[in-house]
N, C-alpha and C positions, 0 to 999 in steps of 0.2 A: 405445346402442340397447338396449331392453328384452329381456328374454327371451322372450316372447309375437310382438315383432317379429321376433326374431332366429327360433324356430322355424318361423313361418309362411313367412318367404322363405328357409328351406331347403325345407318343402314342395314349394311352389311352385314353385324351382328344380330339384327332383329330378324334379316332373311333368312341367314345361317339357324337359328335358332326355331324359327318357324317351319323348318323344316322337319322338327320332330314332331310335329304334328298334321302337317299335310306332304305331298311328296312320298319319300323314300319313306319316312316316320322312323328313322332309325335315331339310336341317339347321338350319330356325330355331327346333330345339329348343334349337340351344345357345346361345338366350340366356337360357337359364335359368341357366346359369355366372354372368349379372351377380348374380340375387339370393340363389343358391348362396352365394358368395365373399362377399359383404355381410353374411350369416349367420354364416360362417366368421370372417369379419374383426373383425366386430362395428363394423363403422363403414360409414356409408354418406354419400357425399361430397354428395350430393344433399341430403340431411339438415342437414347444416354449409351451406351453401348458403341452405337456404331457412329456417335457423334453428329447425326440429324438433327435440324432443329425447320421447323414447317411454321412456326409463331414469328410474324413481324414483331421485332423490336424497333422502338425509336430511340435513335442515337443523340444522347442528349451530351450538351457539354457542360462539366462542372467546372 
């Protein structure tokens, strides 16, 4: 996962989440915990799944 991906589903996740506390206050702010933890993790299972990859590799020659 890139870093551009990795910062914006912590955004994301921290809105989502801040939402059980102001806004709606209901608890389906915390599904922001999925894109939260995705960021944190640096891997996203969805991603390996559908064959995504959002990370520059440098193509080295051996």
């Amino acid at each position: 996962m890139g870093p551009v991906d990795r910062a914006l589903r912590a955004i994301v996740g921290l809105i989502l989440i801040s939402l059980t506390v102001v806004g709606p206050q209901t608890l389906w702010g915390l599904v922001g915990l999925v894109p939260l933890l995705t960021a944190v993790a640096g891997f996203c299972p969805a991603y390996t799944l559908l064959g995504i990859k959002t990370c520059r590799t440098e193509n080295r020659m051996v």
